[in-house]
Backbone as CSV, one residue per row, in Angstrom:
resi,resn,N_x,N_y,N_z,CA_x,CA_y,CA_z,C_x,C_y,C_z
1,UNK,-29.544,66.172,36.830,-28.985,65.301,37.847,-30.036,64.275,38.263
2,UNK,-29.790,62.921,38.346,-30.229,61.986,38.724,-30.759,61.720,40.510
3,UNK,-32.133,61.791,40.476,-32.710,61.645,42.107,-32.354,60.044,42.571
4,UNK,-31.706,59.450,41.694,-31.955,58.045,42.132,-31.107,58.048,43.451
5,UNK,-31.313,56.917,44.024,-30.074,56.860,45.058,-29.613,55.784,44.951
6,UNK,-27.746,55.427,44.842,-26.748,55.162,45.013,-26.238,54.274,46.197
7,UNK,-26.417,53.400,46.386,-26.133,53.091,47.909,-24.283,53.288,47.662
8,UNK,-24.032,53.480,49.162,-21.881,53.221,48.553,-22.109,51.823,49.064
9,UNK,-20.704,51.455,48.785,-20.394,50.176,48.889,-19.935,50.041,49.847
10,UNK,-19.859,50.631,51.304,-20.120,50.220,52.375,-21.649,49.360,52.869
11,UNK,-22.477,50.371,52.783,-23.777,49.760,52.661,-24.185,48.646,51.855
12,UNK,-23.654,47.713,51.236,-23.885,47.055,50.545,-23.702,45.580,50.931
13,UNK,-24.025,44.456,51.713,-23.992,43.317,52.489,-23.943,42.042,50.984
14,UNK,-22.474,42.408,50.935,-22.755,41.204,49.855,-22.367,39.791,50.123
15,UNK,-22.376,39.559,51.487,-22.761,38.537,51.875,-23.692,38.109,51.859
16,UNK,-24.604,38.666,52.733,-26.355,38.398,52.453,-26.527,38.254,50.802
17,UNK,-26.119,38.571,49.801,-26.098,38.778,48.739,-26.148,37.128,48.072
18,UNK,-24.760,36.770,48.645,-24.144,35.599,47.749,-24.811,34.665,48.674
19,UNK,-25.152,34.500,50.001,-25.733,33.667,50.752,-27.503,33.407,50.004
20,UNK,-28.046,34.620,49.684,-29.098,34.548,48.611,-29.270,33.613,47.501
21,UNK,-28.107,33.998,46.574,-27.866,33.427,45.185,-27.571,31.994,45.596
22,UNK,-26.320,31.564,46.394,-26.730,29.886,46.910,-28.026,29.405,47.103
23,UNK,-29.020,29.874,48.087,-30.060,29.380,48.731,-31.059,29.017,47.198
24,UNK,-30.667,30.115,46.112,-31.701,30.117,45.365,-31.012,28.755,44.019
25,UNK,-29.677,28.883,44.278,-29.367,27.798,43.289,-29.756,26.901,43.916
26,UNK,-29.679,26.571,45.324,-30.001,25.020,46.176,-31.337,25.042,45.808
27,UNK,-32.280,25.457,45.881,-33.667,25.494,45.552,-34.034,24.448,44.114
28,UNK,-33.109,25.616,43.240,-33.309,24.729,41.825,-33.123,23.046,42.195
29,UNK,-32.331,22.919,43.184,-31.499,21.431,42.999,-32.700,20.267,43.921
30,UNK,-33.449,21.247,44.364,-34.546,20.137,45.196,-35.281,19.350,44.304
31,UNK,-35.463,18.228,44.379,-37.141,17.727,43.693,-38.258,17.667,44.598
32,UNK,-39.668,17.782,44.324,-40.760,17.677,45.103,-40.408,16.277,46.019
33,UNK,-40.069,15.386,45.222,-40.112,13.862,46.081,-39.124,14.154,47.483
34,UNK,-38.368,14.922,47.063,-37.425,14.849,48.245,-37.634,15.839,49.999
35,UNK,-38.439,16.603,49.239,-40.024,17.636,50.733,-40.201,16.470,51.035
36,UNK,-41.429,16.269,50.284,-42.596,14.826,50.608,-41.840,14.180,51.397
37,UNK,-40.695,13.418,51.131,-40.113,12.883,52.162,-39.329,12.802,53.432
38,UNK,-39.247,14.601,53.161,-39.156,15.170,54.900,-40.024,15.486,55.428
39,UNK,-40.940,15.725,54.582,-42.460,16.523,56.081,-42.638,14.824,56.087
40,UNK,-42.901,13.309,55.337,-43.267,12.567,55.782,-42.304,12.245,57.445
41,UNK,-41.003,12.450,57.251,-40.133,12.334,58.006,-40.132,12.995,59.609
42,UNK,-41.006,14.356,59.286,-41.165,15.540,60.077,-42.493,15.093,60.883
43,UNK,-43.542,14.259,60.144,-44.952,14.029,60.685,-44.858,13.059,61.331
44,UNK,-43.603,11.442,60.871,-43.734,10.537,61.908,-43.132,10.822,62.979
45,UNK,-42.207,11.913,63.254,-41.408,12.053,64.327,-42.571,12.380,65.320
46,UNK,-43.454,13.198,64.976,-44.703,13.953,66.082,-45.461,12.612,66.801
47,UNK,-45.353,12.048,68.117,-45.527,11.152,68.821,-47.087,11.178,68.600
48,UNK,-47.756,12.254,68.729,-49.185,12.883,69.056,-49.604,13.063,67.699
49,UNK,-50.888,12.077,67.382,-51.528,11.963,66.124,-52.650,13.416,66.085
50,UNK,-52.526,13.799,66.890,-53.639,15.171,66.685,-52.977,16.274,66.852
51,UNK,-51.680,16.425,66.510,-50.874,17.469,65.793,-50.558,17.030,64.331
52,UNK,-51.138,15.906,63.965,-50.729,15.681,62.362,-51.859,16.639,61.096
53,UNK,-51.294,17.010,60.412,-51.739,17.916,59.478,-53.166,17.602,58.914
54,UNK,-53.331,16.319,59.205,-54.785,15.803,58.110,-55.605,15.576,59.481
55,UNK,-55.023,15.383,60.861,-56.386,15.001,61.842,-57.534,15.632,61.643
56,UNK,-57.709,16.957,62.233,-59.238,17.802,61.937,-59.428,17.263,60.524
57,UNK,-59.317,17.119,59.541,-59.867,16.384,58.178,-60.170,15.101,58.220
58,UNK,-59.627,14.392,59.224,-60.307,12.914,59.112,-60.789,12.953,60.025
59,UNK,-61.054,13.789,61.231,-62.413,13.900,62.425,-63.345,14.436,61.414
60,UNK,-63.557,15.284,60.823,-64.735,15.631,59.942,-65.170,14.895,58.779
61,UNK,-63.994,13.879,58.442,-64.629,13.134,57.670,-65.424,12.034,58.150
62,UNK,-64.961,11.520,59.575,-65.770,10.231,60.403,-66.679,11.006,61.142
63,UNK,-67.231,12.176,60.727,-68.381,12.898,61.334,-67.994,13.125,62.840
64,UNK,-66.953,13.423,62.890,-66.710,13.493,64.450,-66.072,14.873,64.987
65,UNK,-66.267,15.939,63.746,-66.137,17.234,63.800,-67.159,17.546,62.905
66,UNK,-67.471,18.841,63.019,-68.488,20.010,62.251,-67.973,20.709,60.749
67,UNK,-67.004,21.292,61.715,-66.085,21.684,60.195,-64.206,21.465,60.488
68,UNK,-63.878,21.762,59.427,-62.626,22.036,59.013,-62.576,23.417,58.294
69,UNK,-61.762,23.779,59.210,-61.243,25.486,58.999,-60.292,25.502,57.591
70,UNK,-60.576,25.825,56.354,-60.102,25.199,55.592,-58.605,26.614,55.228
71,UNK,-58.623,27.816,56.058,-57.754,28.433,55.807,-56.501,28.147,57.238
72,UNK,-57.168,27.970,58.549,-56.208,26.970,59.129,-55.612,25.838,58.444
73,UNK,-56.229,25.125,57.717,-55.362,23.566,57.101,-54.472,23.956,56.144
74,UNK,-54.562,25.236,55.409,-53.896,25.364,54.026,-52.732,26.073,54.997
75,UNK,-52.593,26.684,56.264,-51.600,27.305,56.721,-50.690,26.443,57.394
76,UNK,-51.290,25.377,57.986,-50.453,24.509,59.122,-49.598,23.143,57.518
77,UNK,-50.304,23.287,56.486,-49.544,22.395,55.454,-48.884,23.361,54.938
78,UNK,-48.862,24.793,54.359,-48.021,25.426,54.057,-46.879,25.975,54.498
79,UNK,-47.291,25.999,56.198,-46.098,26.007,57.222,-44.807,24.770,56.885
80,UNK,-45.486,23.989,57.248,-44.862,22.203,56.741,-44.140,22.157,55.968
81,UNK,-44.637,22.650,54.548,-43.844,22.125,53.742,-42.742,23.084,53.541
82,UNK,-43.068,24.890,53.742,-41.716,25.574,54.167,-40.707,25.086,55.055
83,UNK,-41.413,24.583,56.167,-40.040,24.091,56.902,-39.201,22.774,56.797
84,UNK,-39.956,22.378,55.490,-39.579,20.927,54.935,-38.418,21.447,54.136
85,UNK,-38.846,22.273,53.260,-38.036,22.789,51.844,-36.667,23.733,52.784
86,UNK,-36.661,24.072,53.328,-35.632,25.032,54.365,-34.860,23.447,54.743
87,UNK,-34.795,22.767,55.470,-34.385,21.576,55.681,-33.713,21.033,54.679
88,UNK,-34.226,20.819,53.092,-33.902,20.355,52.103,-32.455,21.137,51.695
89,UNK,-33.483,22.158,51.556,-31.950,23.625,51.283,-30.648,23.342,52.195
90,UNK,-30.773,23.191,53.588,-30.059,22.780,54.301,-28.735,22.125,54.235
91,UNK,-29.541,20.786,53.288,-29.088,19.805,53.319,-27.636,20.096,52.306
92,UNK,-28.664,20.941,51.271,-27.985,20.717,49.866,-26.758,21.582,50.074
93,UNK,-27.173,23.043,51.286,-25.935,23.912,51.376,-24.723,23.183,52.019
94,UNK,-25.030,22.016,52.860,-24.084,21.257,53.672,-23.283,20.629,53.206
95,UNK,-23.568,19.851,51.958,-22.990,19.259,50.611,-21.860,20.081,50.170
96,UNK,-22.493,21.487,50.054,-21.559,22.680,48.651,-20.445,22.980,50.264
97,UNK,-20.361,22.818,51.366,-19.436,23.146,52.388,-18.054,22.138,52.563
């Protein structure tokens, strides 16, 4: 006899399922150019130039910082561009509706 386990098909959310398989076909359907042009979209909206992703990098480059935290910068652009690409997805699920 088999230890595996079986879920029944009560337990089984195949919504979450097929809501998955969309998100992941919308994915395929993004191009890079089309992020880029929402976080650009996402960065001019921010009124305040020292919430923009590159400030601490161009204070340290005009010597006007010490360092740049370089695992803070890779998180606050990797944040970005997730919530760029989620947006994109968005877009594309709004289309297939």
């Amino acid at each position: 006899m088999s230890s595996r386990y079986i879920p029944e098909p009560s337990q089984i959310d195949y919504h979450a399922e097929i809501q998955a398989q969309r998100v992941a076909r919308a994915r395929k359907r993004i191009f890079p150019a089309e992020v880029l042009e929402q976080i650009d979209a996402m960065i001019a909206a921010e009124p305040d130039p020292r919430k923009h992703p590159l400030y601490h990098l161009v204070e340290f480059l005009l010597d006007r910082e010490i360092a740049v935290h370089g695992g803070e910068f890779f998180d606050t652009c990797k944040a970005l561009c997730l919530d760029a690409i989620d947006r994109c997805v968005d877009d594309v699920l709004s289309q297939e509706d």
